[in-house]
VEXPA-619283 format. One record per residue (C-alpha): x, y, z. Coordinates in steps of 0.1 Angstrom, whole numbers, padded with zeros to 4 digits, always signed. Last residue first. Example, Ala and Ser with C-alpha at 12.3 -4.5 7.8 and 13.67 -1.06 7.14 Angstrom:
+0137-0011+0071 +0123-0045+0078 
END
This chain:
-0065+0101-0060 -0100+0102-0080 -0122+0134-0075 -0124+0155-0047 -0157+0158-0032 -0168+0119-0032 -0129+0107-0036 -0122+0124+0002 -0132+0094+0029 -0135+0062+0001 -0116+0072-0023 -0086+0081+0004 -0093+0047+0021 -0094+0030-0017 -0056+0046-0024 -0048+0040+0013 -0056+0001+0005 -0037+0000-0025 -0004+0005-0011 -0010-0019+0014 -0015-0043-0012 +0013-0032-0037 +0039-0038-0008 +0025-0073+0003 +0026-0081-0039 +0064-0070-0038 +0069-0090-0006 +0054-0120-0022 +0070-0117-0054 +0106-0116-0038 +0097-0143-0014 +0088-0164-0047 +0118-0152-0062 +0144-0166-0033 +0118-0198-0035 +0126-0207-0067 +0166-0201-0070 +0176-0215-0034 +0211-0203-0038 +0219-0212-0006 +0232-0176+0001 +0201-0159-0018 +0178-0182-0001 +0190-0170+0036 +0192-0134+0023 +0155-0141+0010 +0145-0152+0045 +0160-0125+0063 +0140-0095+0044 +0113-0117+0045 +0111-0109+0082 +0130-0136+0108 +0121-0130+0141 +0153-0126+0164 +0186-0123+0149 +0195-0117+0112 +0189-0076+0121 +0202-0065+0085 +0186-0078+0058 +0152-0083+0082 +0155-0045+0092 +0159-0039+0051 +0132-0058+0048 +0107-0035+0070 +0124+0001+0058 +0111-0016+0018 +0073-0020+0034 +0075+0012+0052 +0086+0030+0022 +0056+0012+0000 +0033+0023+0028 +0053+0062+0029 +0043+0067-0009 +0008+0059+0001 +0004+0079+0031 +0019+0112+0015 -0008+0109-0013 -0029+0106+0017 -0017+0135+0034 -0017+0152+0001 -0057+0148-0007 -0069+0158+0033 -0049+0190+0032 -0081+0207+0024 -0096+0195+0054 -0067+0201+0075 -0067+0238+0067 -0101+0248+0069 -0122+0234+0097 -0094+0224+0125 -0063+0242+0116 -0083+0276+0112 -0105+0268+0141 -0070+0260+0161 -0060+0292+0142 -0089+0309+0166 -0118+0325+0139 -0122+0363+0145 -0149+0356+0110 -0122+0383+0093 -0095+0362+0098 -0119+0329+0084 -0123+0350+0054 -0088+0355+0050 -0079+0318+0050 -0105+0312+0024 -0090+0342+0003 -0055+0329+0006 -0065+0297-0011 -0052+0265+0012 -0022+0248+0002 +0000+0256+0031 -0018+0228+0045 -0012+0201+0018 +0024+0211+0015 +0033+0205+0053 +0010+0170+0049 +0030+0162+0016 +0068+0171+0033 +0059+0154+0070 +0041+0122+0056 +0070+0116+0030 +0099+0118+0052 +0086+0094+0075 +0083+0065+0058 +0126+0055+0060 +0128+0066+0092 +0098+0050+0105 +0109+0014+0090 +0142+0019+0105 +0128+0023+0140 +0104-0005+0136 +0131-0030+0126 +0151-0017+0162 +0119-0024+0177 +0113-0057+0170 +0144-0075+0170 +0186-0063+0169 +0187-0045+0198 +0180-0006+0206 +0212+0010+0204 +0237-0010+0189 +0210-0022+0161 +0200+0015+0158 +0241+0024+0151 +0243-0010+0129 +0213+0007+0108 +0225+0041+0105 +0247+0037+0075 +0223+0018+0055 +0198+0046+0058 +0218+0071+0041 +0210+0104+0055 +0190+0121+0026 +0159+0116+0041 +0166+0122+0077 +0184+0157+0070 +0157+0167+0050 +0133+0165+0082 +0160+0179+0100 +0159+0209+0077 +0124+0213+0084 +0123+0219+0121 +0139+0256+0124 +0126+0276+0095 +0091+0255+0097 +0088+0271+0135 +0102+0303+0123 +0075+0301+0099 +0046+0298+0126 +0020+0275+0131 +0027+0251+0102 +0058+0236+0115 +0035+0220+0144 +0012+0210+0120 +0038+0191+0100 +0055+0176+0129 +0019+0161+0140 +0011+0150+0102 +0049+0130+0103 +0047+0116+0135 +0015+0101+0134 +0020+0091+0103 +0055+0074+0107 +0040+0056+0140 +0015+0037+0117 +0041+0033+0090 +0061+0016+0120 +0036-0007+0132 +0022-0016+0099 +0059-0027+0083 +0067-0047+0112 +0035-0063+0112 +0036-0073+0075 +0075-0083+0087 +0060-0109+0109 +0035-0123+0087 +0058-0118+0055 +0084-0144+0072 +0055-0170+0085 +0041-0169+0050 +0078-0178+0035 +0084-0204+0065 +0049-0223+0058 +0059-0220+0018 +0102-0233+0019 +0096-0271+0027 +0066-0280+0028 +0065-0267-0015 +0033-0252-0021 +0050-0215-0023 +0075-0228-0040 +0055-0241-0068 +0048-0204-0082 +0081-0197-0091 +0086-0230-0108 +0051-0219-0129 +0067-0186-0133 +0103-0199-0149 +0139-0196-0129 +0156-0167-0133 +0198-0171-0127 +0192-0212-0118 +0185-0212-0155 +0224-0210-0157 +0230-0245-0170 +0205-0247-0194 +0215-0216-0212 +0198-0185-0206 +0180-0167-0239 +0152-0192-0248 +0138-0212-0215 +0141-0188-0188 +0140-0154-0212 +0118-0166-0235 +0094-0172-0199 +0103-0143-0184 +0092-0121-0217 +0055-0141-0215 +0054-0133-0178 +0061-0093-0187 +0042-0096-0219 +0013-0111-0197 +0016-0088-0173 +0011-0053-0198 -0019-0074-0213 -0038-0076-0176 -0022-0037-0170 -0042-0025-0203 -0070-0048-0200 -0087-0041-0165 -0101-0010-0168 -0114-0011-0204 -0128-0041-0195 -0145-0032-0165 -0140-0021-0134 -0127+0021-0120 -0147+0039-0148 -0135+0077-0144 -0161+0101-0136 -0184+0114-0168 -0202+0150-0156 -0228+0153-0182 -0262+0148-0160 -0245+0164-0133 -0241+0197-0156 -0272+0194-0165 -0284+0180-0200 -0305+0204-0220 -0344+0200-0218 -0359+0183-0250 -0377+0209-0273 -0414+0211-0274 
END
């Protein structure tokens, strides 16, 4: 009696997302990057210049350190809710802009060039204009941020929709099925995959909008952003990278987390994001 084949199921090999073979290649990739930072620190820079990239463990210290840690947390604290708010707002904004170019192509025809408009608008030259406007705090940061994220939600959530097979559309047509039934049970579902490729690239976006806010808007509640232009003209060498490497892991964080929300909601039926 012959063994029964293996089903397709039974073959089906998903990538491993733990392990060894997970964890090694970007594990060995950081220590050639902290291993190069340290030749570099103690080898290539002379003595009197190692103010220019101070070593890791020096790094590190900082954030122990009374005098620079408490202010360094406080910083990403506030511009971590900065960031949030205003990525938040940014995918609100950008799905419902999307959908709302999606009804009709004279719609998309007259809303998408602003949508281009805002990305390639340099940012830097709005800012004073927003500070002007709305302040130099809270709200002007959040503005910023949600200019800079936006982008990103509108173009993948606009792509994700238009996406959909023509036959699947066509089917729904012939079922007399509303466009809001359309929207609703077809379209938005397969979209599901770019909104939250969208979402991730605007998370490290709303992160980068957030500091620039803090460069910028000096009064108020200092952000990170603020706190390493404070270090940077007191040439504070330590702590100005350890509120570097703080923001950068913040940023890597939150752009993690939508990469294990879309696993997590679409990963089952889609595969790995």
């Amino acid at each position: 009696m012959s063994a029964p084949e293996p089903t397709a199921a039974a073959t089906l090999r998903l990538p491993i997302r733990g392990g060894v073979q997970y964890w090694a290649p970007p594990l060995t990739v950081a220590g050639l990057i902290i291993g190069l930072w340290y030749f570099v620190s103690y080898v290539f820079l002379d003595p009197s210049r190692s103010y220019l990239l101070p070593p890791p463990h020096e790094v590190i210290a900082a954030y122990w350190d009374p005098a620079f840690g408490p202010d360094m947390f406080e910083a990403l604290w506030n511009t971590a809710i900065v960031a949030l708010t205003g990525l938040a707002i940014a995918i609100v904004l950008g799905v419902s802009w999307a959908i709302t170019m999606n009804q009709a192509a004279w719609v998309e025809r007259s809303l998408y060039p602003y949508a281009v408009i805002l990305q390639t608008i340099p940012i830097l030259a709005l800012v004073p204009l927003i500070g002007f406007w709305f302040g130099f705090d809270f709200t002007a940061r959040v503005i910023v941020t949600i200019l800079i994220a936006l982008f990103p939600m509108v173009s993948n959530t606009l792509f994700g929709l238009k996406s959909v097979e023509q036959g699947h559309r066509e089917l729904f047509i012939l079922q007399r099925a509303s466009q809001w039934t359309i929207l609703r049970k077809l379209q938005f579902p397969a979209a599901l995959p770019a909104i939250f490729t969208g979402m991730r690239i605007s998370a490290g976006l709303a992160v980068v909008g957030a500091i620039v806010g803090d460069f910028f808007f000096q009064r108020g509640t200092r952000g990170i952003g603020g706190l390493i232009s404070l270090y940077q003209a007191r040439l504070n060498a330590e702590p100005l990278f350890a509120s570097i490497l703080l923001a950068s892991v913040f940023g890597v964080i939150v752009f993690w987390f939508f990469g294990w929300l879309a696993t997590r909601m679409i990963g089952r039926w889609h595969g790995p994001i």
